[in-house]
N, C-alpha and C positions, 0 to 999 in steps of 0.2 A: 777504417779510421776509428780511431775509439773515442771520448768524451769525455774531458778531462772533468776531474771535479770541482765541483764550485766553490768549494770551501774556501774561503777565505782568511783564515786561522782565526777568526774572533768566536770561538765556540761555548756557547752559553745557551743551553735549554731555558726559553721561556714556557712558565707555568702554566699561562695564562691559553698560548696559543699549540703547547708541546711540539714546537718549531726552534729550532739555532739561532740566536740571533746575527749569527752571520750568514748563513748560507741558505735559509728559511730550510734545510729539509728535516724531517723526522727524527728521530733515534734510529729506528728501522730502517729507514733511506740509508743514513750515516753507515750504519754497522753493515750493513748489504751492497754499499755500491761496490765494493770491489769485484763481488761476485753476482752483481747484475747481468743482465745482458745488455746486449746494446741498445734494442728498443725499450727495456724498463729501463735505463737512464735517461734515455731521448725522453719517454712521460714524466721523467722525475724532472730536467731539465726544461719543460715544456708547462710546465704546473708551478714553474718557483715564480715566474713576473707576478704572476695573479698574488701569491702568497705572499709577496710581497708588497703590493697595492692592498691588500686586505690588511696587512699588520701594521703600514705604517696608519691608517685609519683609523685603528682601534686604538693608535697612541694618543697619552694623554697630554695633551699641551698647554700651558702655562702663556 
């Protein structure tokens, strides 16, 4: 069974964190999942909640 991707089409590299702002993964994540394996997707998949608890933290709120 494969792993679909996370992307969610809102793709925008943040500067700040050099994460998507949709999908929190890498450039390198990005450009590589196709020809990931199944277990480097499963780590990539398995590492985004955190990345995502981390980034919304470092957002700045008004």
């Amino acid at each position: 069974m494969s792993i679909v991707s996370p992307c969610v089409k809102l793709c925008a590299i943040e500067t700040s964190s050099g994460l998507c702002a949709g999908c929190q993964r890498t450039m390198d994540e990005i450009r590589r999942w196709s020809s990931m394996s199944h277990d480097e997707r499963l780590q990539v998949m398995e590492a985004l909640p955190e990345r995502r608890m981390t980034d919304t933290d470092s957002m700045d709120v008004a």
